[in-house]
C-alpha positions in Angstrom: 10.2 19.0 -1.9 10.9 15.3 -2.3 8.9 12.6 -0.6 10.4 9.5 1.1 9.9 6.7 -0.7 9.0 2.9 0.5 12.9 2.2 0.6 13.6 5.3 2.4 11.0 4.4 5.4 13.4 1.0 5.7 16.1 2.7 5.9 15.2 4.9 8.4 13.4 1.5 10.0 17.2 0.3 10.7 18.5 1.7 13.4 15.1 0.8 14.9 16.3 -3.2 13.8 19.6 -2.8 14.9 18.3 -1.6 18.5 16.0 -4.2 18.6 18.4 -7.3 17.6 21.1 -6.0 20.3 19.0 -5.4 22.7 18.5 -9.3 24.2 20.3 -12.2 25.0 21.1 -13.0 21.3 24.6 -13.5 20.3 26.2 -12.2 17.4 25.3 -14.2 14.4 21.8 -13.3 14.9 22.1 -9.5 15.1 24.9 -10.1 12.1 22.1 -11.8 10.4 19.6 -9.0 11.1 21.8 -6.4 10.1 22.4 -8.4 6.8 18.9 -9.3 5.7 17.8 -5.7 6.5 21.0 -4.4 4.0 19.6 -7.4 1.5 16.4 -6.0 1.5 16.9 -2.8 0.9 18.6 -2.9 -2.2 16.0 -5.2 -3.3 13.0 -2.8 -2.8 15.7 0.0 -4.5 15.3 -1.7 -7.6 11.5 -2.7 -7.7 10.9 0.7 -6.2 12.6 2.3 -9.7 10.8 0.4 -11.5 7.2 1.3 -10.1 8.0 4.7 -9.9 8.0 4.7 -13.3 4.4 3.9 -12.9 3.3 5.9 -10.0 5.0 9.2 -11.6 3.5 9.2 -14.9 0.2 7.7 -13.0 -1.9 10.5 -15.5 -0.4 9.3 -18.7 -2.0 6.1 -19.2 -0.2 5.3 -22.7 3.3 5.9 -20.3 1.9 3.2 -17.4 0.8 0.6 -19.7 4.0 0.6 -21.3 6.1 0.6 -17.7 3.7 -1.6 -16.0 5.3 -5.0 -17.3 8.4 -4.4 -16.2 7.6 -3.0 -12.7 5.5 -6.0 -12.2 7.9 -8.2 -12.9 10.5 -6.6 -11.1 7.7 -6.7 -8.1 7.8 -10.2 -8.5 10.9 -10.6 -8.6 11.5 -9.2 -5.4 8.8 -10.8 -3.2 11.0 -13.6 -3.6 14.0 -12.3 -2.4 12.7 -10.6 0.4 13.4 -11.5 4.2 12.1 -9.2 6.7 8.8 -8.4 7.4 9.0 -5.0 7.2 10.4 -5.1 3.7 7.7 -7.3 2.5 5.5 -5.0 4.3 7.0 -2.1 1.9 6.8 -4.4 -0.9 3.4 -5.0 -0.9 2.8 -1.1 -0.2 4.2 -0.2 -3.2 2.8 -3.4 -4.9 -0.9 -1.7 -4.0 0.2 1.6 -5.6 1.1 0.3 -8.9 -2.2 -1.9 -8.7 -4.5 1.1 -8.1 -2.8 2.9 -10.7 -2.9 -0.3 -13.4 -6.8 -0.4 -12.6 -7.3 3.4 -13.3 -5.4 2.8 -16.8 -6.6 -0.3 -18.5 -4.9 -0.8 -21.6 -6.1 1.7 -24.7 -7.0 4.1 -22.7 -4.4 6.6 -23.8 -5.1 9.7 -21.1 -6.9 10.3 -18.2 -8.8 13.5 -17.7 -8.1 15.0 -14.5 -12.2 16.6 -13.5 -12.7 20.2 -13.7 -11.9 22.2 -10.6 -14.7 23.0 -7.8 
């Protein structure tokens, strides 16, 4: 069975928005503009999402996260900058501190981690 990802929590988030931005005296340019940052973001955190999942799947081969790492750091980056709710930089620095933990456990050399012995 599959997990949600980050990007799939903001999508569920929008109907939430969309609720939320039609539900006062706003007019519509600002629920427009709600509906369109939340659209902007999430094909921002789709793409910085693939990137670290290439990190956070392979998180017990250490010689396979050092050599994604680069990339989904910089596609991290990348993203913060283009983000504009607060929710999606929320989920951005969620799956930021994944990819961190991960990067400490696997410092570079250090080809495989050994998972303990069982209980």
């Amino acid at each position: 069975m599959r997990r949600p990802g980050a990007v799939g929590g903001l999508i569920v988030a929008l109907p939430l928005a969309l609720c939320v931005a039609g539900c006062g005296s706003q007019g519509p340019s600002k629920r427009q503009q709600a509906v369109a940052n939340i659209t902007s973001d999430t094909a921002v955190l789709e793409e910085a999402s693939s990137a670290a999942n290439a990190v956070i799947r392979n998180n017990m081969d250490c010689d396979t996260v050092n050599a994604a790492l680069p990339e989904a750091n910089h596609k991290l980056d990348e993203a913060a900058g283009r983000i504009r709710t607060p929710a999606g930089k929320a989920t951005l620095e969620s799956i930021r501190a994944q990819v961190r933990a991960i990067a400490q456990n696997c410092p570079p050399g250090d080809v495989v981690r050994q998972q303990p012995p069982p209980p």
